[in-house]
N, C-alpha and C positions, 0 to 999 in steps of 0.2 A: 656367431655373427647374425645379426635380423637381417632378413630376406634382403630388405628394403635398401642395406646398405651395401648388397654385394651388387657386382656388374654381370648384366644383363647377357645373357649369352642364348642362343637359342633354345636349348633344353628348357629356360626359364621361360623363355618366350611360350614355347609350346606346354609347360605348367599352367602358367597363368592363364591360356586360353582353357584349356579345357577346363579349367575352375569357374570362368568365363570374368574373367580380369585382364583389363586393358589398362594402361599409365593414365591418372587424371591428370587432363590438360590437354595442350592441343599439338597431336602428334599424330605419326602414321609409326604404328609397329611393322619389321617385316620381319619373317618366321625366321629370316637368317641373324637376328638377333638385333640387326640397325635399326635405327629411331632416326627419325625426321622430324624435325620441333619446325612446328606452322608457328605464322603469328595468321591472323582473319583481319585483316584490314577495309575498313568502311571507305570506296572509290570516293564516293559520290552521297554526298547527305540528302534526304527526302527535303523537296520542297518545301512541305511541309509537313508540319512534326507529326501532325495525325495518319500520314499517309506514307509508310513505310515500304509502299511499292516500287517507289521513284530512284530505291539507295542500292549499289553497286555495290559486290562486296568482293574478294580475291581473297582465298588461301596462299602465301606465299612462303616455300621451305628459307628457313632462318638455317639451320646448320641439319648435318648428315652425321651422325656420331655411331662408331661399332661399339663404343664403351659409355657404357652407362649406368644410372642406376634410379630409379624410380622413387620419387620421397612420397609416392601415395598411386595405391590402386584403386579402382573405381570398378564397380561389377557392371557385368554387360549380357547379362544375362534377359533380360527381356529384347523380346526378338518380335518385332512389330510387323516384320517383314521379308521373306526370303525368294530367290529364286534362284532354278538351277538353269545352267547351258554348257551343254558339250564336258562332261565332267567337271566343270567348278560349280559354286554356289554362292550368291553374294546374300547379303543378311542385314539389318540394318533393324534398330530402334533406339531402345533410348538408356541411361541411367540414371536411376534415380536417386545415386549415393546424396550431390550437391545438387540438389534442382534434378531440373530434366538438358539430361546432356546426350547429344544425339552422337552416333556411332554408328557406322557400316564397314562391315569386312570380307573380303573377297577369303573361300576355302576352298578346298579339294572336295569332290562332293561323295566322300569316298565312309565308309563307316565309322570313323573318328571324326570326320569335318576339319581336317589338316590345316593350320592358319598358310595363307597367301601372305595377307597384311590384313592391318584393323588402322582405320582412321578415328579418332574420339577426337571431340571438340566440345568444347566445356563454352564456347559462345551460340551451338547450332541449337535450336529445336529437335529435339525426336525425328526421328526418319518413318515413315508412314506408307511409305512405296519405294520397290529398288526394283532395277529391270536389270538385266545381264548380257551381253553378247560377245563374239568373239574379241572385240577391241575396248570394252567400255565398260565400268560399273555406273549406273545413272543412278539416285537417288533422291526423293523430294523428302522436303521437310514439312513439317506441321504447318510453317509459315510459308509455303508454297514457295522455298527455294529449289532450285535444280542442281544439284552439287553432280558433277559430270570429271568421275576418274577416268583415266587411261587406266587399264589392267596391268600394266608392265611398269608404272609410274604414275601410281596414283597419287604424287607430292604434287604434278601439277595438275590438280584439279581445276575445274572450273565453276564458278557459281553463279547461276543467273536467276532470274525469278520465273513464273510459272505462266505466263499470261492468262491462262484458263483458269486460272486458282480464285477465286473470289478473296477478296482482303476481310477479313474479319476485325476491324479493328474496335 
C-alpha cells in the first residue's frame, strides 16, 4: 500500500519529520498523530490594492481529525530560523516544493528534535524569525506578519502585521 494512502498515526508522524516532511497544505501536525486543517481567512481587504498593510488575516481550525491520510508531502527542510528555551526549540522557514511555503514547529530540543507540532501553510510567506518562550511560539514572516502560537494550542494562532516591518511593495 503507498504511504500516502495509509492513516497517519504517530510513528508516521515522527518518520516524516525526521525526513523533514510536513502535509502540504494548510494544517498543524501534532506528534500524537492528529491533524488540524486551518482555512487562512482575509478579515479585512487593504484599502488599497497596493498597500497590503491595511488586511487582517485569522488562521481559523476547520476540523480536528486522529485519522487521516495525506494526498502530498511537502519537504521542510530549510530552516531559516530556530530558537531554543527551557528544553524545546521552535524552528521556522520555508518550502520550496510549490512556491515558498512557510512553516514553523515547536520540538524537544533533545538529540533527535522530537516533533511538538508543525504548522505549514501553503498561503504564508517563509518564516525569517521565530522567538520562543514558556507560553508562546512568535514567528514573523517575510511579509512582516506576526503569526503568535500558544505552545499547548497552536490551532488558535494569531496573525497580526509587524508595524516596525517596512512594506516592500
Amino acid at each position: 500500500m503507498d504511504a500516502s494512502d495509509t492513516t497517519v498515526m504517530a510513528h508516521e508522524v515522527h518518520h516524516r519529520w525526521r525526513a523533514r516532511e510536513a502535509p502540504d497544505g494548510d494544517f498543524i501536525m501534532f506528534s500524537d498523530g492528529s491533524l488540524s486543517v486551518m482555512d487562512l481567512l482575509r478579515l479585512s481587504p487593504p484599502d488599497r490594492l497596493d498597500d497590503v498593510r491595511a488586511e487582517r488575516w485569522q488562521w481559523n481550525e476547520l476540523l480536528r481529525a486522529t485519522e487521516w491520510s495525506a494526498s502530498n508531502w511537502v519537504e521542510v527542510a530549510t530552516v531559516l530560523c530556530s530558537h531554543a528555551h527551557a528544553g524545546s526549540r521552535a524552528l521556522a522557514g520555508e518550502s520550496a516544493d510549490h512556491g515558498s511555503i512557510g512553516w514553523v514547529a515547536l520540538t524537544r530540543d533533545d538529540d533527535e528534535g522530537t516533533l511538538e507540532w508543525i504548522a505549514t501553510s501553503n498561503w504564508s510567506n517563509p518564516f525569517s524569525e521565530v522567538t520562543l518562550d514558556e507560553t508562546t511560539v512568535t514567528a514573523v514572516s517575510t511579509a512582516g506578519r506576526i503569526w503568535t502560537f500558544p505552545r499547548n494550542a497552536p490551532q488558535q494562532v494569531r496573525i497580526t502585521e509587524d508595524p516596525a516591518h517596512p512594506w516592500r511593495g
